[in-house]
Steps between C-alpha positions, in 0.01 A plus 500: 500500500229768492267524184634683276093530263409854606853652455492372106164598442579833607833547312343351193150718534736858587512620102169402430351649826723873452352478105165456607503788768668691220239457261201524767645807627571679182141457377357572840725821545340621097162426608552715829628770287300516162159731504199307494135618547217415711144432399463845523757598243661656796922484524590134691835316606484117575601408890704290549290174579302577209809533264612157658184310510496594087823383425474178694236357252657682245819349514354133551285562145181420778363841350206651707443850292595849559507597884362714709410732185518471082882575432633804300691439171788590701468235769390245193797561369727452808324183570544385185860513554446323801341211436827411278762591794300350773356173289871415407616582848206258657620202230867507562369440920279214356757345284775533817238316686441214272884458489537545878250202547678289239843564690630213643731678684178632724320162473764349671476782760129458549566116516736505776286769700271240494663213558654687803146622625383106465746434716493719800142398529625144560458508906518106546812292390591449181768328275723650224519280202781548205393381192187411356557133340356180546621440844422840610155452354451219696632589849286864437118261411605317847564780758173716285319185613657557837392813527891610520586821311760534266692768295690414180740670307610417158664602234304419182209759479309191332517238787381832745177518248471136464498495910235781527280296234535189746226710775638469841309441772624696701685727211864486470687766455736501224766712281693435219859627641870308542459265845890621568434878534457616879281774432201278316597258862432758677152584305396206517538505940775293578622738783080426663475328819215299296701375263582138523719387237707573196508189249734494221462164267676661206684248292822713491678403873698854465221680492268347778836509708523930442115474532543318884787743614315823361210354742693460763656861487148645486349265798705347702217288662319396150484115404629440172398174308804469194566226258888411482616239296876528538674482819738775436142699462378329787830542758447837406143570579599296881724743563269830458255305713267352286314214623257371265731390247283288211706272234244250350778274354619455834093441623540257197793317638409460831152411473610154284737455780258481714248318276785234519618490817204610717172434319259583792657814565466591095141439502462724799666789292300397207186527678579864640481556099188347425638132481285212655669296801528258278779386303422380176631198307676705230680777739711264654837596406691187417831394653825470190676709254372821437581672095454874573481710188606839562789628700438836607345612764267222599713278393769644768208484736422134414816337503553599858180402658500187273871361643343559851242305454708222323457531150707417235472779221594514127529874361437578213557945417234623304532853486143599304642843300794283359305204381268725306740645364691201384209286391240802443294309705289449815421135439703309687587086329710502159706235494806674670313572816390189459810368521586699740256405770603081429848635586349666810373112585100597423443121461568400868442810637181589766400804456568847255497816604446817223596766658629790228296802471353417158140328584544373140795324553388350827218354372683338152789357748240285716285430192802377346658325848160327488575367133818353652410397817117442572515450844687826605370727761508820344513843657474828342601876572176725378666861458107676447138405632381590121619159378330296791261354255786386249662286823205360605445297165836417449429228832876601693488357825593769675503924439637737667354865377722764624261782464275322701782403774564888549115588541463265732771516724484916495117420575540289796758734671246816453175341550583234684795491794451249692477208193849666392599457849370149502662390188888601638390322790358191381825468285697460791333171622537161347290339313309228789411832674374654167301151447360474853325874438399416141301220630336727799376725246378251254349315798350823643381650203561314169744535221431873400441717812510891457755723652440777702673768730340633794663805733310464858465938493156669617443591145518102382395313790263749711340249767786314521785792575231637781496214685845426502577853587319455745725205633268213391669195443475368164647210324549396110282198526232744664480687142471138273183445680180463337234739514259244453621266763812616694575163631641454118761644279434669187817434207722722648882438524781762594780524350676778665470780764710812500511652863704822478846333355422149594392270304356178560452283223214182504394701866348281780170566490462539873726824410351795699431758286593852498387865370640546159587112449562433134362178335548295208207262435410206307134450489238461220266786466186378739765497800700820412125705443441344864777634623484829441159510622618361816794746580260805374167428699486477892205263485667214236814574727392402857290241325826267410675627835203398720261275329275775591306778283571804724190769514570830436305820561148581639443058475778441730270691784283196430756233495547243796877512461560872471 
């Protein structure tokens, strides 16, 4: 799509430019022609720059005097009759103008030349985002912080101005246009090399499936990150090739599965998140009969990761539009749900989950389950981040906030590969593995180590990818050595190398390493600052390979061992 701004500017500008010519030519042509006289009283006709140069600031009402010489009566009188033609001639441009700028037609023109220009500046990768909401918001403050450029397209002109009043650093880009037309795609450099990904978190499955397969038409080779929640949606989207498939009710569902049935390996996901390796009294899930409020789509989701771990589970279908409707209500707990619930066996049951897409409801069936049954373990389906507060105080022992689920898991497969890689990985173990490597961290390092991603590339690890260019043999364990003491180990434990397309998962750390080695680290932040000193500086480097502090230079002349 070319821009279109010029082309109505100059189709809307053609009558008033031909009746200003008009005018300016009519009074410059009876200036040319009407006898005047010099300062001599001798006979005089106005050139033609003269004649202009007077009817310029005559027509604008600037109004410099009679020029070059006193006017006649005659030419008084002609430009008398000028100043009306040309004057109404030069307001009718004006007032074309004002409406030309107040055109939104042309404002949208001039905002998508823009936009576009923005855009093909972008020369390192960047990420298409659909949808400014609260997810969106989130996942865009956490790659800006990344230094990860992103473009987003949405449809309400408000969000776009609400997005440009958020700052970026570095800006993003933005439009208010319809995610599902191909041209703005195209704007917006989805057919670059540098662009990355498409994600589409829309809540409408239809739409983020036409947004994927309009992608995929226009770039074969682009990622695109799209939320599913059915699996008609979601056979469809595996069969156009999509791999990054996100359905938090399913995330839901499978993380209390393995919360019950592999605890270790939970916390380990939990901690890619911003968990501690630690699991805390009141998250574990307890063993029993299960109430789940809520049969849709989570609740689809639940009761088949619930039966494989086990559990016994009550249903009870809550569908949040109809009960408002019936009860013109939010609040969950009159006395027909509450008899409802001691039909559902609330009394002897172990845990509740709320899991309709009303965060009113949720919260009034746990507050009311608790009425009933003090000792339930409650869990609770949080549909925005704006009510986060309002969960907090209500004391449920458990939330899951979708928003939240989506940022982070579209997050972690942008910013950060290898923990997503980790996490599918991890899953795959059982849970004395996921124990024995929860306790070498916590032993190593503590309960709440940092994360961190390193790619072994001349740009990222300078001193190090020299040397092993060069052949040098270099092992993990080399880089956990201290820079202080290299007999010791700074808090360093690796989680996972990516070699090419192998993987090795908990590596030995007598692993050779190799150029363009990809790590996942757990360290605290004295040991990972140590680190990359170490693989970036040739002195720190041969210091923890040799026990030696190598000279360098003019000293080394002087030096017993050069």
């Amino acid at each position: 799509m070319q821009s279109n701004s010029a082309w109505i500017i100059i189709r809307r500008m053609r009558i008033p430019f031909l009746v200003i010519i008009i005018t300016f030519s009519i009074s410059i042509l009876g200036l040319m022609l009407i006898e005047g006289k010099d300062a001599n009283g001798n006979p005089y006709h106005m050139n033609f720059f003269d004649a202009f140069y007077f009817v310029s600031y005559m027509a604008t009402t600037i109004g410099f005097g009679e020029t070059p010489y006193e006017f006649t009566y005659p030419q008084r009188m002609w430009v008398s009759a000028s100043i009306y033609l040309t004057v109404v001639g030069w307001f009718y441009g004006i007032g074309t103008i004002i409406a030309l700028i107040q055109d939104k037609k042309l404002a949208r023109e001039i905002a998508i030349t823009k936009y576009r220009n923005k855009v093909e500046a972008l020369t390192e990768e960047f990420i298409i985002i659909l949808g400014y909401n609260n997810v969106t918001k989130n996942i865009i403050h956490r790659l800006n912080e990344e230094g990860i450029r992103v473009v987003v397209i949405d449809k309400n002109e408000e969000k776009v101005n609400e997005l440009e009043l958020e700052s970026f650093n570095p800006e993003v880009p933005a439009i208010a246009a319809e995610a599902t037309d191909p041209n703005i795609l195209k704007i917006s450099g989805i057919h670059k090399k540098n662009c990355r990904a498409v994600i589409a978190l829309f809540e409408d499955d239809a739409k983020n499936a036409k947004v994927a397969l309009l992608s995929k038409l226009l770039n074969k080779k682009v990622n695109v990150i799209v939320k599913s929640t059915t699996k008609e949606h979601t056979e469809h989207l595996q069969n156009i090739g999509i791999k990054h498939i996100e359905n938090p009710f399913k995330i839901i569902s499978k993380r209390i599965y393995i919360a019950l049935t592999k605890p270790h390996i939970w916390v380990l996901e939990m901690w890619v998140f911003g968990h501690i390796l630690k699991i805390k009294k009141r998250e574990v899930l307890p063993y029993g009969k299960y109430i789940i409020c809520g049969y849709g789509r989570m609740g689809h989701a639940l009761e088949y990761w619930l039966k494989k771990a086990g559990i016994e589970t009550v249903f009870i279908d809550i569908v949040s539009e109809r009960y408002q409707q019936e009860k013109q209500s939010s609040i969950y707990g009159d006395a027909e749900d509450i008899e409802t619930l001691l039909k559902a066996g609330i009394k002897e049951a172990n845990a509740i989950i709320a899991a309709t897409k009303d965060d009113l409801i949720n919260l009034t069936i746990l507050s009311t389950a608790k009425k009933l049954n003090p000792n339930i373990y409650t869990i609770a389906r949080e549909n925005s981040l704006d009510d986060v507060s309002i969960f907090k105080a209500a004391r449920i022992d458990k939330v899951y906030i979708l928003e939240q689920i989506l940022a982070d898991i579209t997050f972690n497969f942008i910013a950060r590969p290898l923990a997503n890689r980790f996490i599918k990985l991890i899953r795959l173990q059982d849970d004395e593995w996921g124990k024995k490597v929860v306790d070498i961290v916590k032993k190593t390092i503590g309960e709440n180590p940092i994360l961190s991603e390193m790619k072994l590339t001349r740009d990222n690890a300078y001193a190090l990818y020299e040397e092993l260019e060069k052949g040098k043999d270099i092992r993990l364990y080399h880089l956990k050595s201290s820079r202080e003491d290299y007999t010791k180990s700074t808090k360093i434990v690796f989680l996972l190398l990516k070699r090419k397309n192998k993987i090795y998962l908990m590596p030995d750390e007598n692993l050779k390493i190799e150029p363009e080695d990809e790590l996942l680290i757990a360290s605290d932040n004295e040991s990972i600052e140590d680190l990359e000193y170490i693989v970036n500086n040739y002195y720190e480097l041969n210091y923890i390979l040799t026990g030696k502090e190598k000279i360098f230079g003019i000293y080394s002349l002087f030096s017993k061992e050069s």
